[in-house]
Structure formats: structure tokens, C-alpha cells
N, C-alpha and C positions, 0 to 999 in steps of 0.2 A: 867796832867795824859795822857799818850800814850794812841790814839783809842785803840791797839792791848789789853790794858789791862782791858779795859771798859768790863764788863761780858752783855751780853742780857738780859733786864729787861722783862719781860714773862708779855703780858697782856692778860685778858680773851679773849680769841675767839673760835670759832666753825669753821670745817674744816668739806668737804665735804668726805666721803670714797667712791666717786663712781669713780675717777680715773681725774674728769676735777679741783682739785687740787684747788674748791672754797675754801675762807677765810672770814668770818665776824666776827663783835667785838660783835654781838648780836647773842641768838641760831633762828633757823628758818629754813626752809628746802631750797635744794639744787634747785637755779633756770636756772640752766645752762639749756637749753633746749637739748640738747644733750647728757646729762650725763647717764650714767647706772642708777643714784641715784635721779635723776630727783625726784623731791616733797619728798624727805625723808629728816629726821630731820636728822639735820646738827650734828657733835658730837664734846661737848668740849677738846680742846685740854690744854695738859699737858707740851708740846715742851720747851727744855729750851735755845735754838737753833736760833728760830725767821724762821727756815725752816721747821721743822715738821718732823725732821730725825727722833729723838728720842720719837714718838709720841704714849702716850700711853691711851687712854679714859679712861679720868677720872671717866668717870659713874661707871667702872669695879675695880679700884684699892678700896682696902681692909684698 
């Protein structure tokens, strides 16, 4: 099978919304020291991308 046709297999992770673009495979809060979001709960991502283009928090979908 060609890479180009391989789709992004999406595994759990949490992504930081205070702008320094942290990634973990577990939830936990933002340790960047520098972030806007600094100690705030990190929030799970839905990306089906492997970039977080199309990223919508899951907490909120219906």
C-alpha cells in the first residue's frame, strides 16, 4: 500500500489551547512555563489529521 494512501490512525491525546501548541497521550495540565495556559487542564483532542487542524473538544460535541 502507498504511504499517500495510509489514512491517520487518531490516538488519545490532550492538547494545550493556550497557544505553546503542548501534546500529551495522557490529560493533565499545561507545563510550558511560559504559556498563557500555564497549569490549566489540558483538553482532549478529536484531530483526525495527527496536526490539530481540524480540532474540535471533545468535552463539547453533542
Amino acid at each position: 500500500m502507498d504511504d499517500r494512501e495510509q489514512k491517520f490512525k487518531p490516538e488519545e491525546h490532550y492538547i494545550c489551547l493556550g497557544g505553546c501548541r503542548g501534546v500529551s497521550k495522557k490529560p493533565g495540565v499545561c507545563q510550558t512555563p511560559d504559556c498563557v495556559d500555564h497549569g490549566h487542564e489540558m483538553v482532549r483532542c478529536s484531530c483526525t489529521d495527527g496536526r490539530h487542524n481540524n480540532f474540535e473538544p471533545l468535552e463539547l460535541k453533542l
